[in-house]
TIMARFI-434745 format. One record per atom (N, C-alpha, C): x, y, z; residue in three letters. Coordinates in steps of 0.2 Angstrom, whole numbers, plus 5000, padded with zeros to 4 digits. Last residue first. Layout:
! TIMARFI-434745
XYZAla...
***
This chain:
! TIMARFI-434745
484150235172Unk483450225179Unk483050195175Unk484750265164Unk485150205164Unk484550185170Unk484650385150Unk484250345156Unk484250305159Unk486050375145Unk485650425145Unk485050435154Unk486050245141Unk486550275142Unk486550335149Unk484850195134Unk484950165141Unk485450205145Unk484750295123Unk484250295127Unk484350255134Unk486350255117Unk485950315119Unk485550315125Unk485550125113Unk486150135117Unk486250195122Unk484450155104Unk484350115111Unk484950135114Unk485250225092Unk484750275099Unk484650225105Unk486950175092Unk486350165090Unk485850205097Unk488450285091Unk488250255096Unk487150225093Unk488550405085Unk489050375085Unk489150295088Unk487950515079Unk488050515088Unk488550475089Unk487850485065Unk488050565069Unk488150555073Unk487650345065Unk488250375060Unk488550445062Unk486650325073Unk487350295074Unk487750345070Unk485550405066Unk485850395072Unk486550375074Unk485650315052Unk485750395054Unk485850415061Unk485050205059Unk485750195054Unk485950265053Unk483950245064Unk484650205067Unk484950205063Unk483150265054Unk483450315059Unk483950285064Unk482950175046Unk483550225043Unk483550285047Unk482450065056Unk482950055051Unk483550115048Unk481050155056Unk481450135061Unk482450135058Unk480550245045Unk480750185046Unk481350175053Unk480450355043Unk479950335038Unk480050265042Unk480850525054Unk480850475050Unk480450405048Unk480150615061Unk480150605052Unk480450585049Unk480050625074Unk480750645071Unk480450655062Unk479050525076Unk478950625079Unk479550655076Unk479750405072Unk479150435069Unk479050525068Unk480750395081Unk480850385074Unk480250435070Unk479950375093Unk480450425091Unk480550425086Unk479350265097Unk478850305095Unk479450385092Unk480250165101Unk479950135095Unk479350215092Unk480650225114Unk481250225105Unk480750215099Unk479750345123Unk479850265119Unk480450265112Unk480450465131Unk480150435126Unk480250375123Unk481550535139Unk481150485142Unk480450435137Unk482150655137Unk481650655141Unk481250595142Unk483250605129Unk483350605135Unk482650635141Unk482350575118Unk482450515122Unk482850545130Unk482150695114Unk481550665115Unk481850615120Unk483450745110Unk483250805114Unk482350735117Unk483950665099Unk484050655106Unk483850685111Unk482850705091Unk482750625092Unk483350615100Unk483150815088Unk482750815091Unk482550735096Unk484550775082Unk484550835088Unk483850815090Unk484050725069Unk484350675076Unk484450705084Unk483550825063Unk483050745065Unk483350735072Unk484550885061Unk484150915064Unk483650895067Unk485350815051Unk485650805057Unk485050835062Unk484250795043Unk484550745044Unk484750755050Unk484350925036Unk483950895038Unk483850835042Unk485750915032Unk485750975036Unk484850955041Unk485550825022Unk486150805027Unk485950865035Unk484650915012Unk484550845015Unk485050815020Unk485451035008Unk485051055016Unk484750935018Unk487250975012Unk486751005007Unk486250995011Unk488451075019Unk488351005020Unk487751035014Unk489051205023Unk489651145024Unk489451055022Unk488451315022Unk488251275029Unk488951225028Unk489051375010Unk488651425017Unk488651365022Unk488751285000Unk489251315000Unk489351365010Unk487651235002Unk488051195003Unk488751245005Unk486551344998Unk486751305006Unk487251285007Unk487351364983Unk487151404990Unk487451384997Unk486851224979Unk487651264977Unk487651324984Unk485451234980Unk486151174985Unk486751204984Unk485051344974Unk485051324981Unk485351284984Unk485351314960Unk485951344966Unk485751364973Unk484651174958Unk485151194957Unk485751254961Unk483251254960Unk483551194966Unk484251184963Unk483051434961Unk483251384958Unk483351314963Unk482451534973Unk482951514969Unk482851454966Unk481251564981Unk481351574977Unk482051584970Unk481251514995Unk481751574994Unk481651594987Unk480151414994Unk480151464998Unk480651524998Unk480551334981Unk479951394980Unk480151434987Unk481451274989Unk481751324981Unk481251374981Unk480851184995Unk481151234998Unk481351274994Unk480151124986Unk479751184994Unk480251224997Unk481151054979Unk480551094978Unk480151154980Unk481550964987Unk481951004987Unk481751044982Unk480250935003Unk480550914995Unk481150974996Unk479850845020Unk480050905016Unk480550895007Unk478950795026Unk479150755022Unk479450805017Unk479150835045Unk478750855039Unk479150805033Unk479950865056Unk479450805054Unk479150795048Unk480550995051Unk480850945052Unk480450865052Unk479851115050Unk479651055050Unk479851015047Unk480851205056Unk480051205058Unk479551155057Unk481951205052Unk481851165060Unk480951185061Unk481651215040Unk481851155040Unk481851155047Unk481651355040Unk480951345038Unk481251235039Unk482751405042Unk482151415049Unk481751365045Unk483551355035Unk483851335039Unk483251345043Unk483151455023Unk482851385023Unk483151325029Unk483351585028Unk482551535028Unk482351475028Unk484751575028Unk484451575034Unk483751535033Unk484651565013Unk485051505018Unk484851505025Unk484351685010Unk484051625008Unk484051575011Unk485451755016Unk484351775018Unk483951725016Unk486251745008Unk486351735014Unk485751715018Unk485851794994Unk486151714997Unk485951705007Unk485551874986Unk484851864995Unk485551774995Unk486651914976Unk486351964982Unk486051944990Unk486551824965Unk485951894967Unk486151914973Unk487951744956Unk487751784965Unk487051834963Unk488051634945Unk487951714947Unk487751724954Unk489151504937Unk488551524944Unk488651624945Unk489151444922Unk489351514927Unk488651544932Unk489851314912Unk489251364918Unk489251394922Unk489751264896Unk490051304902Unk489751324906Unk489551104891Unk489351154891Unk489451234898Unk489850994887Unk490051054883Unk489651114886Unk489450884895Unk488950914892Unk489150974887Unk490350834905Unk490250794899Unk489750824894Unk490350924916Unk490850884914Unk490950864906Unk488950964915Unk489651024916Unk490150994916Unk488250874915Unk488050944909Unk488750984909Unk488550804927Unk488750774921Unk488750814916Unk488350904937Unk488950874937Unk489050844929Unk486650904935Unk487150954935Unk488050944933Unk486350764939Unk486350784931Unk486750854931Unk486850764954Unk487350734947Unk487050744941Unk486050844955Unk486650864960Unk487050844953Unk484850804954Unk484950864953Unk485750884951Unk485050684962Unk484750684955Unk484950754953Unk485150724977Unk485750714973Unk485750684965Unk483950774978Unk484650824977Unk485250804975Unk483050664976Unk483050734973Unk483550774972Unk483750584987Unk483750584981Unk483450634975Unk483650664999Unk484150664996Unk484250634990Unk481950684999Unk482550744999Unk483150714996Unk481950545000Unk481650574996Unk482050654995Unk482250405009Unk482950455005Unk482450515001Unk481650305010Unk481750365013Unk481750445014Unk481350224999Unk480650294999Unk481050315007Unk482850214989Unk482550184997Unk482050244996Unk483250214976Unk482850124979Unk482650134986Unk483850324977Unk483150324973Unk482750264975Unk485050334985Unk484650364988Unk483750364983Unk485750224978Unk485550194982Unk484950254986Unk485850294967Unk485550234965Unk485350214972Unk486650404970Unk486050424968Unk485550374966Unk487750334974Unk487450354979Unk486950374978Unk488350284962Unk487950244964Unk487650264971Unk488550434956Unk487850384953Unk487750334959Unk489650464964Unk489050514965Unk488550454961Unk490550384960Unk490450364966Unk489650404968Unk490650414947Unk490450344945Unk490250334955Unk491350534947Unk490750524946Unk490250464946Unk492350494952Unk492050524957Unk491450524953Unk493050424941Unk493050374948Unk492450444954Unk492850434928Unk492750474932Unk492550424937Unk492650394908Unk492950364915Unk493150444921Unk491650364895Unk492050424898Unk492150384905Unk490850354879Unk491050314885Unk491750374889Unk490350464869Unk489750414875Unk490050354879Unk490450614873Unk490650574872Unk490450494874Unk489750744874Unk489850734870Unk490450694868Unk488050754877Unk488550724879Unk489050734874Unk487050894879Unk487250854874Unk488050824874Unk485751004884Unk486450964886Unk486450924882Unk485451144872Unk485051084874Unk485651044877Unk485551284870Unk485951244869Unk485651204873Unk484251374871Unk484551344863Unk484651294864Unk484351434885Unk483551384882Unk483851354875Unk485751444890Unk485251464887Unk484751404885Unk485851404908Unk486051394900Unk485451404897Unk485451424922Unk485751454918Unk486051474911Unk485051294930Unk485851324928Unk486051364924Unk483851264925Unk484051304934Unk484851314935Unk483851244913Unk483651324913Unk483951334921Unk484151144913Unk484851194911Unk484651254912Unk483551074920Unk484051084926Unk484551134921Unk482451064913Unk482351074915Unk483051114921Unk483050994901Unk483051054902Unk482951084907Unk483350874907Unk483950894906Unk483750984904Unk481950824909Unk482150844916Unk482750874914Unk481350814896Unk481250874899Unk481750884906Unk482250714891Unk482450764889Unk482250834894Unk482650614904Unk482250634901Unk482450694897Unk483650494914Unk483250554913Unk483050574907Unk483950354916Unk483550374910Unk483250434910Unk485150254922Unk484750294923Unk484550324917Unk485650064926Unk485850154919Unk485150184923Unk487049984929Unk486550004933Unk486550084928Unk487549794929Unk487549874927Unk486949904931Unk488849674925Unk488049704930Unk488349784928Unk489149544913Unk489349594916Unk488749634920Unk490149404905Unk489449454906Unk489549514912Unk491149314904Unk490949314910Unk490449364913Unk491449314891Unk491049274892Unk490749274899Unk491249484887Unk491649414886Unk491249364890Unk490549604886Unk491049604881Unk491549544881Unk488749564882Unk489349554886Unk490149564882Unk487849734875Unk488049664875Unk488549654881Unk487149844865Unk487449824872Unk487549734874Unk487149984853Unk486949914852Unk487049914863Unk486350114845Unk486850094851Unk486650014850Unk485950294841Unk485850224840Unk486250184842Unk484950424849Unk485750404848Unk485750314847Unk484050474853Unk484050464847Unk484650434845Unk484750564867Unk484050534864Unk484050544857Unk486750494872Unk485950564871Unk485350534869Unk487450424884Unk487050424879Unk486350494878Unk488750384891Unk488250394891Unk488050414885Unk489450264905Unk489050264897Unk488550304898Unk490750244912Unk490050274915Unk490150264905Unk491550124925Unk491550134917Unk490850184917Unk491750024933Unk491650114935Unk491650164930Unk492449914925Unk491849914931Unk492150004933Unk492349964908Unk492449894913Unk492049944918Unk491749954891Unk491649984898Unk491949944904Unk492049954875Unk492149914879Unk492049964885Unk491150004861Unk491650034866Unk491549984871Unk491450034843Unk491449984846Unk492050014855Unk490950154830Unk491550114835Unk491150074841Unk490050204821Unk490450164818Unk490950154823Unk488850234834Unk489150254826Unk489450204822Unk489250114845Unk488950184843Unk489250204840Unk488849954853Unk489149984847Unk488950054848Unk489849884868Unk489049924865Unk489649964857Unk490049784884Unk490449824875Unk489749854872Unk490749764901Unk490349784895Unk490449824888Unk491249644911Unk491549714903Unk490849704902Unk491349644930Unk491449654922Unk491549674918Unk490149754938Unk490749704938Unk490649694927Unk489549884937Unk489749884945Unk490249824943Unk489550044926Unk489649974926Unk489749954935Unk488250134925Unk489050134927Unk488650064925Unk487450254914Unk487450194915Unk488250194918Unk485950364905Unk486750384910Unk486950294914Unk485450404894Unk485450354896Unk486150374899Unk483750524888Unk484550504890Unk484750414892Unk482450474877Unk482750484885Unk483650484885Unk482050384866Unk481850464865Unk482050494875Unk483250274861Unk482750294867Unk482750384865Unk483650124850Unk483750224852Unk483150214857Unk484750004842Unk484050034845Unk484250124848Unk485349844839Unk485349914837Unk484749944839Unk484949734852Unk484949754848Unk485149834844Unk485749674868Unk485549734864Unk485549734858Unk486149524875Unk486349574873Unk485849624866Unk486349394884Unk485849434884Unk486349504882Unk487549334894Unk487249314887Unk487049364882Unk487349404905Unk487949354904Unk487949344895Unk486949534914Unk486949494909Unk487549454907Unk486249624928Unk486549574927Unk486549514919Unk485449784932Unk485449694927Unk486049684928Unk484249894933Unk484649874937Unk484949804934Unk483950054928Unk483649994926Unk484449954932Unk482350194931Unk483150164931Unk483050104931Unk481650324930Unk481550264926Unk482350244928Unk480550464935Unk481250434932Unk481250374932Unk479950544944Unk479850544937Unk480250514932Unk480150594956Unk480550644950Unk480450594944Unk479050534964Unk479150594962Unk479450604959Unk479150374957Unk478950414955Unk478750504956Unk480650304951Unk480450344955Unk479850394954Unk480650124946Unk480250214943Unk480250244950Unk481550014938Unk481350044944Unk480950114942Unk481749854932Unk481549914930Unk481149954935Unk483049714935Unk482449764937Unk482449834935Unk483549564928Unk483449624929Unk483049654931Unk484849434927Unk483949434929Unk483949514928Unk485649284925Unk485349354923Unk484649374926Unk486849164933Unk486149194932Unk486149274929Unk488049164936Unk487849154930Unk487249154927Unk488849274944Unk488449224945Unk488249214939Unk490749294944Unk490149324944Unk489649264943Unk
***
């Protein structure tokens, strides 16, 4: 590991969140508390932190986590220091996702271990890390915010959760399937669409997901790329597709492109049009 320290404090600011990204060798945490959760993986090395009266070592996939008011120390746990990546949602956003899952307004989530090891959970944060760093991702990082604070309430939150069926599943999933090819250009949230069927964002991805095979930001995705084919084999500039489609960047429409077609859209477009 490099022997430099540095760190970056990032803010999503649709969802309102706060995450921090570092590299420490030296540099270690005083006794302290945050009025915020604190959900954190390890990516290399050990990390050690006090809480209570024990002392917990973290290695690389190692998840920490922490309630609000909970007082903790953080350091290197050897000389070789260590990179992390913590996330800071909020008391309000924790209630927020218990009322969309159905726990009572009482029982407030509350970790009930502050070091815990889960190789799929540690693989969901860093995908929720990388869809929060990129102003792409805005659907998918909403949902997989959602996605994983749910995961964590229901792993590590004591807390049991019993999805209920109303009935308009189906009628939901269609909506949000027509209301997604209608505007697929559009900078569509996972917000808009919960208000459109009037379900929760929490079991509207439980729903779709479960119904379509995929959550509706993947399903949005794939919908982009159908039109972005339907556009080139009419003969449309590459550099003007991206855009018509809703994508934000060139860059992450090739790189989606490729991944469904299988093949970059230039490729495609000469493929396709070789006149």
């Amino acid at each position: 590991m490099s022997e430099k320290e540095w760190s970056y404090l990032g803010h999503h600011q649709q969802l309102n969140v706060s995450y921090l990204q570092a590299q420490y060798r030296v540099h270690g945490f005083p006794r302290h508390s945050h009025d915020y959760y604190v959900v954190a993986i390890v990516d290399s090395g050990l990390q050690a932190f006090a809480h209570g009266h024990n002392r917990h070592v973290t290695p690389v996939d190692g998840l920490i986590l922490l309630n609000p008011g909970e007082v903790h120390t953080g350091e290197p746990a050897d000389e070789h220091g260590f990179r992390y990546r913590a996330l800071y949602p909020t008391a309000a956003h924790m209630a927020l996702l218990a009322e969309d899952m159905d726990i009572p307004a009482a029982q407030v989530p509350y970790f009930q271990k502050p070091r815990v090891d889960d190789v799929q959970m540690a693989r969901w944060l860093r995908a929720l890390f990388i869809a929060l760093e990129n102003a792409d991702h805005s659907l998918e990082a909403e949902s997989r915010f959602c996605l994983t604070l749910a995961q964590l309430i229901q792993r590590f939150g004591g807390q049991p959760v019993y999805t209920r069926k109303n009935g308009h599943e189906h009628r939901a999933v269609r909506k949000v399937r027509e209301y997604i090819h209608a505007h697929y250009a559009d900078a569509i949230s996972l917000a808009q669409l919960s208000e459109h069927v009037h379900f929760s964002r929490y079991y509207l991805l439980h729903t779709f997901r479960e119904a379509i095979g995929m959550p509706p930001y993947q399903y949005l995705e794939s919908v982009r790329v159908r039109q972005a084919q339907q556009l080139l084999m009419a003969g449309e500039p590459l550099v003007e597709v991206a855009h018509q489609v809703g994508f934000s960047s060139q860059s992450h429409f090739t790189r989606r492109f490729k991944q469904i077609i299988g093949v970059p859209p230039g490729a495609y477009a000469r493929q396709i049009n070789p006149h």
